[in-house]
Backbone as a chain_set.jsonl record, in Angstrom:
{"seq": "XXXXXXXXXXXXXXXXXXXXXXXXXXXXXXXXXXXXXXXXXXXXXXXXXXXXXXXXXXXXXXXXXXXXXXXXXXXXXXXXXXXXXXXXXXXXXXXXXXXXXXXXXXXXXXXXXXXXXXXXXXXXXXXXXXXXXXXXXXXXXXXXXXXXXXXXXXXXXXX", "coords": {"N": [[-14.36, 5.153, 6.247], [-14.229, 5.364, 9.576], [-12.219, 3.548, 11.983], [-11.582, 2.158, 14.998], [-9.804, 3.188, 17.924], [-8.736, 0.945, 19.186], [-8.632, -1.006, 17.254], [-6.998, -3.642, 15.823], [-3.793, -3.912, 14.95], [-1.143, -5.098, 12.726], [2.327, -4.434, 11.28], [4.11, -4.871, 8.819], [7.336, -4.628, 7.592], [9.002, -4.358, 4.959], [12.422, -5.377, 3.464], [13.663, -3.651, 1.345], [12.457, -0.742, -0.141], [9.24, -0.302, -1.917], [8.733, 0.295, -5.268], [6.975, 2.92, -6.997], [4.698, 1.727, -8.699], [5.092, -0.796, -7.468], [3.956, -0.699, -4.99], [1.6, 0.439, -5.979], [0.212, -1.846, -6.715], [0.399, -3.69, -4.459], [-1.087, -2.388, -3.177], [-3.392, -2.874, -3.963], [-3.64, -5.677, -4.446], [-3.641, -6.07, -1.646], [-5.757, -5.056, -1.04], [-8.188, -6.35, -1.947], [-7.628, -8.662, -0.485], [-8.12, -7.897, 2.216], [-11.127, -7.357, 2.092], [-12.538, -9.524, 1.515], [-11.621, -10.99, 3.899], [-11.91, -12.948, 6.501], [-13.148, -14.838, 9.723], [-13.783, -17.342, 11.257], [-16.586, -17.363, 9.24], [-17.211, -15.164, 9.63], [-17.378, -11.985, 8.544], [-14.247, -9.597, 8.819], [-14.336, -6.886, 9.905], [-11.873, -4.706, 8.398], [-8.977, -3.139, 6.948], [-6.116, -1.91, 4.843], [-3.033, -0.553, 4.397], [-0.347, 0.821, 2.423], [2.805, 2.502, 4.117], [5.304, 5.051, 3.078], [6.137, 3.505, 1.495], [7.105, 1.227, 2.269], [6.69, -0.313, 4.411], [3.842, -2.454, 5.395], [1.107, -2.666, 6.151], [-1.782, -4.316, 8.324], [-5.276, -3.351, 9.26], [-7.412, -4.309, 11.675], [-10.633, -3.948, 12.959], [-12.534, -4.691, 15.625], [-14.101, -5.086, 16.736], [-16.771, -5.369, 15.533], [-16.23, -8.048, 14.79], [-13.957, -10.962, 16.04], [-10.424, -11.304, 15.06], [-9.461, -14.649, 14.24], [-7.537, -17.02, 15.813], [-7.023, -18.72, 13.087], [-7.671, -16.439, 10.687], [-6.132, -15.223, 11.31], [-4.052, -16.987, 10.47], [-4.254, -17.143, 7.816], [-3.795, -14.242, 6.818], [-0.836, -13.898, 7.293], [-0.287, -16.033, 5.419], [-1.181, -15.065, 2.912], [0.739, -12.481, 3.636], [3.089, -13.698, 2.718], [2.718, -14.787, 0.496], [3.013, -12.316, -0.811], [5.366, -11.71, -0.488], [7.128, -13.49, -2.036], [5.758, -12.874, -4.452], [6.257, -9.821, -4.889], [9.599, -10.341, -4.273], [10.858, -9.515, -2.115], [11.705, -9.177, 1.804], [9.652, -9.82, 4.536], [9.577, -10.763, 6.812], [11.388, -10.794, 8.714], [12.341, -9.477, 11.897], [15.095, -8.403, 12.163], [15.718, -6.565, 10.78], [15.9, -3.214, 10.698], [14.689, -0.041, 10.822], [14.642, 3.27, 10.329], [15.169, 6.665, 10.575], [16.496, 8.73, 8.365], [17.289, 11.737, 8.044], [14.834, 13.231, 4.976], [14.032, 10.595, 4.452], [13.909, 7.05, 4.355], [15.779, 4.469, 6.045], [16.518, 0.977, 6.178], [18.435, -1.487, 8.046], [20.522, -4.489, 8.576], [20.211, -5.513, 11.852], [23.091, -5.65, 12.838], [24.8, -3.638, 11.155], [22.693, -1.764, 11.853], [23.646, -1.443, 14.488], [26.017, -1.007, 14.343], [25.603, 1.39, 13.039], [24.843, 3.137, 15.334], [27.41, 3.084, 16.738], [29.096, 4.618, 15.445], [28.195, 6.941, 15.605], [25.769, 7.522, 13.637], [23.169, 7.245, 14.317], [21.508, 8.761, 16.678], [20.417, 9.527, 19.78], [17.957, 11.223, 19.639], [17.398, 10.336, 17.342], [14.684, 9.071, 14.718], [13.208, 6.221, 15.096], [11.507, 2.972, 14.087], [8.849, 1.431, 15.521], [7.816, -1.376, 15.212], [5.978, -2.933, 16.204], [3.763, -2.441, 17.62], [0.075, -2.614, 18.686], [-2.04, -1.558, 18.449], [-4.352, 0.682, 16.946], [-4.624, 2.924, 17.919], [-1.891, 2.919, 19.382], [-0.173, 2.585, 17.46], [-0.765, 5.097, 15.865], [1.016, 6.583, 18.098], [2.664, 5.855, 19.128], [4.459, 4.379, 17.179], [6.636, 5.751, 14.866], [9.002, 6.695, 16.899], [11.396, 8.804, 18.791], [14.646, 7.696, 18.903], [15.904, 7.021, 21.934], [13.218, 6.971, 23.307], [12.456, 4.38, 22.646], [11.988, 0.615, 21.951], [13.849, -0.144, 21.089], [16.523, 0.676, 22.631], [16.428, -1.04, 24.944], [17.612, -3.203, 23.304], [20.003, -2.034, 22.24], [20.914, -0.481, 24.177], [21.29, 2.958, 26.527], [22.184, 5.563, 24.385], [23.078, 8.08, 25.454]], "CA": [[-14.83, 4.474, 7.427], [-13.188, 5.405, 10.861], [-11.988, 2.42, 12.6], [-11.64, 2.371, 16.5], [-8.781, 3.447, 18.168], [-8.503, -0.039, 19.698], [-8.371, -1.784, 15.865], [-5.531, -4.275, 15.961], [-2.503, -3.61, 13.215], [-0.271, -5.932, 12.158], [3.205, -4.215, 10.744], [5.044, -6.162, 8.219], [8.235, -4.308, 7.356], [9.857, -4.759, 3.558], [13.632, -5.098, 2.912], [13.592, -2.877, 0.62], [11.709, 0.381, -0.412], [8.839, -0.987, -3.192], [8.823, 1.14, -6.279], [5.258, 3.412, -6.774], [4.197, 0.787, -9.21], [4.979, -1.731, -6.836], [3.334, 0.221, -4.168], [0.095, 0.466, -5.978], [-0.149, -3.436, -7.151], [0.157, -4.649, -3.418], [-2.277, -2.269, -2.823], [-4.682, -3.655, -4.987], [-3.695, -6.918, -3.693], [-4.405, -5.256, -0.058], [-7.532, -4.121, -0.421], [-8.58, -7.638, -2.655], [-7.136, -9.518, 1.145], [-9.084, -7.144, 3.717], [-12.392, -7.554, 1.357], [-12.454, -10.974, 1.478], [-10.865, -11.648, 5.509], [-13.083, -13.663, 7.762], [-13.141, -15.453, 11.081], [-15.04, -18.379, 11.389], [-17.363, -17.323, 8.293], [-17.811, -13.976, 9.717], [-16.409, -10.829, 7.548], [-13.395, -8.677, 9.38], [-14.166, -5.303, 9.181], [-10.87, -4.905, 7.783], [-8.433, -2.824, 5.659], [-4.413, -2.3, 4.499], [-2.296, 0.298, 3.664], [1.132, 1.185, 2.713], [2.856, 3.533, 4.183], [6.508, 5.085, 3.072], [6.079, 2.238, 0.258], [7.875, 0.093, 2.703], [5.324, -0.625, 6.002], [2.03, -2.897, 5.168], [-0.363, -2.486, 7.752], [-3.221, -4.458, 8.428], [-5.942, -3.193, 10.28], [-9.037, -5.377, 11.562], [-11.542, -3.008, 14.062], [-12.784, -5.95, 16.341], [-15.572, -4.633, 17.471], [-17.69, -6.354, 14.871], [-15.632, -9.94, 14.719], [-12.274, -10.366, 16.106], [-9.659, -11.647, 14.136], [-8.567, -15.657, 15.632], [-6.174, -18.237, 14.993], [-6.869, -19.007, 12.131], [-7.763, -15.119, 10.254], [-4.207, -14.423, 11.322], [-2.697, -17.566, 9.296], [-4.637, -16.499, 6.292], [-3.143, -13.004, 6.753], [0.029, -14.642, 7.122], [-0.39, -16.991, 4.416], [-1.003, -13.786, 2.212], [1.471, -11.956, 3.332], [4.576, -14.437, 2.134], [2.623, -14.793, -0.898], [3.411, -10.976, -1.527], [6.819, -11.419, -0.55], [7.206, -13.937, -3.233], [5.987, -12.122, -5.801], [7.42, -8.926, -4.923], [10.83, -10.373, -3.863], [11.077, -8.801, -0.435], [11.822, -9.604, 3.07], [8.599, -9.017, 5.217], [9.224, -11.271, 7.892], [12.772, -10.463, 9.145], [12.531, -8.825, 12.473], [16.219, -7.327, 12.595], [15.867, -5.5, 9.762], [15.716, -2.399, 11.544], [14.108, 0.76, 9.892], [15.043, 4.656, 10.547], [14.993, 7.886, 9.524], [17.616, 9.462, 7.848], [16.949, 13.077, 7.15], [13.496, 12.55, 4.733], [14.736, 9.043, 3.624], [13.632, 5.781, 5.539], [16.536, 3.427, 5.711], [16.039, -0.42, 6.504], [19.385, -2.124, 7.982], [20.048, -5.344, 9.817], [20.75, -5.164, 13.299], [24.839, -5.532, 12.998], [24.452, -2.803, 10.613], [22.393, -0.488, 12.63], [24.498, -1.445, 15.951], [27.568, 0.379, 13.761], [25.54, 3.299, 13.268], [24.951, 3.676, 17.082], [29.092, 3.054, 17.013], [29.568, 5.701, 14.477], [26.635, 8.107, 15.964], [24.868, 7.822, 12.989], [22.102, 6.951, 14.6], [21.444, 9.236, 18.115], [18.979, 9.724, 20.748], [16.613, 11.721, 19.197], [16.561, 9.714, 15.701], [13.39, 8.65, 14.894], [12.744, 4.921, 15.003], [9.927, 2.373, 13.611], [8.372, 0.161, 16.831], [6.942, -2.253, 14.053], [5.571, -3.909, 17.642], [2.679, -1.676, 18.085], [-0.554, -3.483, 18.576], [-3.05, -1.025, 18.033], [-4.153, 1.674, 15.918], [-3.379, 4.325, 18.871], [-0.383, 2.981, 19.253], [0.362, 3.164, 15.402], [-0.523, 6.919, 15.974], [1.863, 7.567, 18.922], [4.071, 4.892, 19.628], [5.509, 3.576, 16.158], [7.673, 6.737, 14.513], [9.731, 7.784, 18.094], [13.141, 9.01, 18.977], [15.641, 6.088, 19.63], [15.999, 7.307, 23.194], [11.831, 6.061, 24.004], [11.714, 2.913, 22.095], [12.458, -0.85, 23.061], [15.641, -0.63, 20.67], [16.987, 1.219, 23.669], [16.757, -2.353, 25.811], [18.505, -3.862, 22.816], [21.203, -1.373, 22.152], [21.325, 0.38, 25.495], [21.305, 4.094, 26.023], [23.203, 6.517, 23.709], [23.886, 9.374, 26.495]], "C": [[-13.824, 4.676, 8.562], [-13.153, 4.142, 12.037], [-11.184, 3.061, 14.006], [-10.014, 2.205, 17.077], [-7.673, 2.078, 18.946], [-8.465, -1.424, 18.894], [-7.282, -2.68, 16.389], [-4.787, -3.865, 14.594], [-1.733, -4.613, 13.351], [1.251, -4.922, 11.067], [3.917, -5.391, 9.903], [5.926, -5.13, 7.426], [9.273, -4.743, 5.878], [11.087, -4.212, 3.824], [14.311, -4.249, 2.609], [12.329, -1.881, 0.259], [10.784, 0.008, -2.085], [8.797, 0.551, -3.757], [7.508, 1.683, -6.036], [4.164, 2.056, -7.491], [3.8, -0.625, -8.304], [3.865, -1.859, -5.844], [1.599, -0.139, -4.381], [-0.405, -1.103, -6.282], [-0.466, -3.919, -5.405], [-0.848, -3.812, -2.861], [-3.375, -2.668, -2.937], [-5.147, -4.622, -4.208], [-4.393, -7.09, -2.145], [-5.677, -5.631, 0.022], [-8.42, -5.491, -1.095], [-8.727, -8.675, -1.336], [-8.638, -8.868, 2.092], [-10.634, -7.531, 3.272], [-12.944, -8.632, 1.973], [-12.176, -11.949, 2.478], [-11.99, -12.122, 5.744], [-12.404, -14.122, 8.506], [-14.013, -15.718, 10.994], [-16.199, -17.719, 10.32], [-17.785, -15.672, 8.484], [-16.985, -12.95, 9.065], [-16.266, -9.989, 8.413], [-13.801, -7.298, 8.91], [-12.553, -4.773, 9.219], [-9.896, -3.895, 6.999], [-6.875, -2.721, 5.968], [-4.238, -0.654, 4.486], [-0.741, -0.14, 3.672], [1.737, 2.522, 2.797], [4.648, 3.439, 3.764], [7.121, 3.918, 2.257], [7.261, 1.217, 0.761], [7.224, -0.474, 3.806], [4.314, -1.364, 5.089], [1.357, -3.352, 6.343], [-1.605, -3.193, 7.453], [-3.892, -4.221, 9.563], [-7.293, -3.952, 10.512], [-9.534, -4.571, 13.468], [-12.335, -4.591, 14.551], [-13.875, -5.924, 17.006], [-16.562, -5.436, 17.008], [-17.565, -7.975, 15.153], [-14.258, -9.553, 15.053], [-11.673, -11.085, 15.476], [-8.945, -13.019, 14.999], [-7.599, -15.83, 14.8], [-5.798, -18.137, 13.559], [-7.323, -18.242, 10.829], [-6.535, -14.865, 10.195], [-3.727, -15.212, 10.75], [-3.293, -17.532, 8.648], [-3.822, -15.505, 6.155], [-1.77, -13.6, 6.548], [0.585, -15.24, 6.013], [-0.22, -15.85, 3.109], [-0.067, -12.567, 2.187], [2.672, -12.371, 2.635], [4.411, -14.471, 0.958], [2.982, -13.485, -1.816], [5.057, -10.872, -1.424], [7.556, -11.937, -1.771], [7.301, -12.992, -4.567], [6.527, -10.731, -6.156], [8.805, -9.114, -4.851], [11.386, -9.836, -2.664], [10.907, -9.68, 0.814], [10.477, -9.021, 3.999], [8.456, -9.568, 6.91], [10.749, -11.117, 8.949], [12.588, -8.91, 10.306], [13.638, -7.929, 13.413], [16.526, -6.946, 11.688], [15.168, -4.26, 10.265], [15.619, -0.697, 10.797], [14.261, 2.231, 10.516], [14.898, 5.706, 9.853], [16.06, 8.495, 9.144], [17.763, 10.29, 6.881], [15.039, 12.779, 6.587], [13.948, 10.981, 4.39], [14.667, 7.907, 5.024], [14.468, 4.689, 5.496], [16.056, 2.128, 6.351], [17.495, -1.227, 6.786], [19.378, -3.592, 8.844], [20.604, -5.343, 11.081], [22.316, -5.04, 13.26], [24.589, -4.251, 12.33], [24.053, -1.463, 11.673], [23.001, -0.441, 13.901], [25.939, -0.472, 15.436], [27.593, 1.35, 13.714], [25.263, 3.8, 14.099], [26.425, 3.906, 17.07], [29.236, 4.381, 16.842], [28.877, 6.612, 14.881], [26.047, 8.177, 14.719], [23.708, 7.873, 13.251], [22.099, 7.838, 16.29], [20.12, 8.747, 18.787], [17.743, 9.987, 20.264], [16.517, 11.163, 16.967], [15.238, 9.037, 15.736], [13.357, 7.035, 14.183], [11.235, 4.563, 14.459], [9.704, 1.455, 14.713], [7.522, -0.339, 15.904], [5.834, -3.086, 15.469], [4.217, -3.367, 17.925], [1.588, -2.934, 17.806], [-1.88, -2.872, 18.295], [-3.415, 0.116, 17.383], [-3.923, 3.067, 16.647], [-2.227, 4.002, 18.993], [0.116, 3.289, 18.059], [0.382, 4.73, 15.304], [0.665, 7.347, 16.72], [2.904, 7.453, 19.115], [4.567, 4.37, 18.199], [6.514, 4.675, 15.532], [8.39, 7.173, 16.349], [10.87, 7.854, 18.433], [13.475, 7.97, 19.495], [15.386, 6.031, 21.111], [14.345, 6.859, 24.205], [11.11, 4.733, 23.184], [12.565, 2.104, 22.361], [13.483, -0.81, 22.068], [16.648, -0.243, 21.803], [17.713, -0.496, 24.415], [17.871, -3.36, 24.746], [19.846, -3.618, 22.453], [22.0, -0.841, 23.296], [20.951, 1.451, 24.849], [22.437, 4.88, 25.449], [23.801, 7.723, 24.381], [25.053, 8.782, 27.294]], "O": [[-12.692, 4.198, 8.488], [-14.071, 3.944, 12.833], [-10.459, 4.053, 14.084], [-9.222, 1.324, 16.742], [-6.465, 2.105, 19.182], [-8.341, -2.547, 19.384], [-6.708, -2.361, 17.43], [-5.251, -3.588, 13.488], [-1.743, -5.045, 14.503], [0.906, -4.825, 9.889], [4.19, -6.529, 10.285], [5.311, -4.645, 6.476], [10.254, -5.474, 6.017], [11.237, -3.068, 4.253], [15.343, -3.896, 3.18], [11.199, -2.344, 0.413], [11.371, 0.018, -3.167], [8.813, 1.607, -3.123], [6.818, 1.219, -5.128], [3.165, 1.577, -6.954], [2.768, -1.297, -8.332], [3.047, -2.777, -5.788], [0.745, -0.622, -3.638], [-1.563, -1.384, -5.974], [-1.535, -4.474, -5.149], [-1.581, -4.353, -2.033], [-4.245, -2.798, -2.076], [-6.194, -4.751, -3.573], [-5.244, -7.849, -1.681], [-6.398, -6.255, 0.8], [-9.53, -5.588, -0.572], [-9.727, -9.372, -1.164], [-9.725, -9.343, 2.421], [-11.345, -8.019, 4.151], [-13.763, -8.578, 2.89], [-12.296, -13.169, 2.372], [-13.027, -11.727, 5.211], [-11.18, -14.07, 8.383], [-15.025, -15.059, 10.757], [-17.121, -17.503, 11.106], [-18.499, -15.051, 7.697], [-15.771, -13.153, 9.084], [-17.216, -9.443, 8.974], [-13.623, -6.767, 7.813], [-12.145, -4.433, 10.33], [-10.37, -3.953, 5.864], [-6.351, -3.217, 6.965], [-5.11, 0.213, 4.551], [-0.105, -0.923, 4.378], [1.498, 3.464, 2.041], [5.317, 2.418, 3.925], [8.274, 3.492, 2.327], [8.069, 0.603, 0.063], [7.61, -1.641, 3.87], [3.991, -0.821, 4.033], [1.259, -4.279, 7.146], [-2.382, -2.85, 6.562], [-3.514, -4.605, 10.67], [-8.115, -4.153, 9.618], [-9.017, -4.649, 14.583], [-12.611, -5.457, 13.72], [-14.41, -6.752, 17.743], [-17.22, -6.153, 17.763], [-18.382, -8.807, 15.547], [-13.578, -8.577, 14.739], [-12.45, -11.935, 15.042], [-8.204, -12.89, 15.974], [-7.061, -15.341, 13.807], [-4.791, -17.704, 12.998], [-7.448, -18.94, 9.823], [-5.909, -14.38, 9.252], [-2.734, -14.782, 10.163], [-3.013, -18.661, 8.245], [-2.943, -15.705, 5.317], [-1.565, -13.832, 5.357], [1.743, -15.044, 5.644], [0.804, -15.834, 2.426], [0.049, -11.794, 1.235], [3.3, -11.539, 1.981], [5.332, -14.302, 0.159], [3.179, -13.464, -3.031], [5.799, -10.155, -2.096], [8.347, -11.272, -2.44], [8.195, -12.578, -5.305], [7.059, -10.411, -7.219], [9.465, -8.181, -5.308], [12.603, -9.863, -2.477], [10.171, -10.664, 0.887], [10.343, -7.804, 4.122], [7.744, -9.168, 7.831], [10.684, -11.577, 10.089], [12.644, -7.737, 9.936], [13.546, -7.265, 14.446], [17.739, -6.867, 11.496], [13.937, -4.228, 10.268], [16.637, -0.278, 10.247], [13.753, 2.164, 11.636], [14.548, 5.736, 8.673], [16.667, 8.87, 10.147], [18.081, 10.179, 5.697], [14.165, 12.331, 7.33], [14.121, 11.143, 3.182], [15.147, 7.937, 6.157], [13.984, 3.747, 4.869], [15.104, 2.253, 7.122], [17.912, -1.73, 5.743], [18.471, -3.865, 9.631], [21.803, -5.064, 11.107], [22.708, -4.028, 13.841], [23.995, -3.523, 13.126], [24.76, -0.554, 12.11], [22.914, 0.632, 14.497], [26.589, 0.407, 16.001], [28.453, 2.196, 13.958], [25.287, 5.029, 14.045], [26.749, 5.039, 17.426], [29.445, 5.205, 17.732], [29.084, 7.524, 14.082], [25.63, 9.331, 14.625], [22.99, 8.532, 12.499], [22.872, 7.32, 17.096], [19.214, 7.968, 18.491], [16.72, 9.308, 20.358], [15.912, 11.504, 15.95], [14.798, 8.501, 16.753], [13.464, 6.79, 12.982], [10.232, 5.271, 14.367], [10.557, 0.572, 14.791], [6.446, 0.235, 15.741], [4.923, -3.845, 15.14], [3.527, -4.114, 18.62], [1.825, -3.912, 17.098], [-2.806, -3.594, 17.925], [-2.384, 0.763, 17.198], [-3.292, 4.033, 16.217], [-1.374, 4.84, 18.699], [0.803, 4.275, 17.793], [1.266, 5.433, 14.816], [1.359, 8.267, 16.287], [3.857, 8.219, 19.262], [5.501, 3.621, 18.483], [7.633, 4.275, 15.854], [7.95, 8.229, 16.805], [11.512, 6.805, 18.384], [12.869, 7.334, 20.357], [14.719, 5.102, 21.566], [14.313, 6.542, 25.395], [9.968, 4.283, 23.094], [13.663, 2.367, 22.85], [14.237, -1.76, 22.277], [17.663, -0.938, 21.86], [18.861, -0.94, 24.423], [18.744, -4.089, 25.218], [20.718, -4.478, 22.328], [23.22, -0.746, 23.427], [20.545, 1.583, 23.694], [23.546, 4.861, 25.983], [24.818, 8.29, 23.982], [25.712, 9.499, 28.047]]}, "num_chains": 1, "name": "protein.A"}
């Protein structure tokens, strides 16, 4: 099913890197959530993934029903419950996620402010904008070099 480029996403960022096993259980769990979403009695056209077995994405195409108040603290509600039982951080927004080489590291902001120190981290590293709000943005704007994403405003520039 191709969902509209104007879908909403939701990023929720893990700690840690889940195992494949892990991976495929919260998928399960996923796709059990999106099934089952509503607003006000009406069913979200809806679905999950994970990507880089550390990202869980929800997407809800709004076209049909949009997703309110109280859709998003279900989602919510469901996501902590995965943190639980996985053991992971999902809600910690300075745990700050990169690329390094193929390998996706996850540090917390002091952390990744050292590896700006150290240049581990440059201009053209490729960042996660967990911030994106829609599923074009998820295409264009969430993987992009340090140097065009809002860590910039929080770190400054590296030139």
């Amino acid at each position: 099913m191709e969902f509209s480029s104007h879908s909403r996403v939701w990023i929720y960022q893990s700690d840690r890197e889940l195992t494949a096993l892990e991976a495929q259980e919260a998928q399960v769990l996923l796709d059990n959530f999106t099934r089952s979403w509503t607003a006000h009695n009406n069913k979200l056209l809806a679905k999950a993934e994970i990507r880089y077995n550390r990202f869980l994405i929800l997407f809800v195409d709004e076209s049909q029903a949009g997703a309110s108040g109280c859709s998003i603290d279900k989602s919510v509600h469901f996501i902590k419950q995965l943190e639980q039982h996985f053991g992971i951080n999902l809600f910690d927004r300075f745990n700050l996620a990169y690329r390094d080489g193929d390998v996706i590291r996850s540090v917390p902001r002091q952390q990744f402010e050292n590896l700006i120190k150290e240049a581990k981290i440059k201009d053209d590293t490729i960042v996660f904008n967990n911030l994106v709000q829609t599923l074009a943005d998820l295409r264009t704007k969430w993987e992009v070099p340090f140097n065009e994403s809002w860590h910039v405003q929080l770190f400054g520039s590296l030139s």
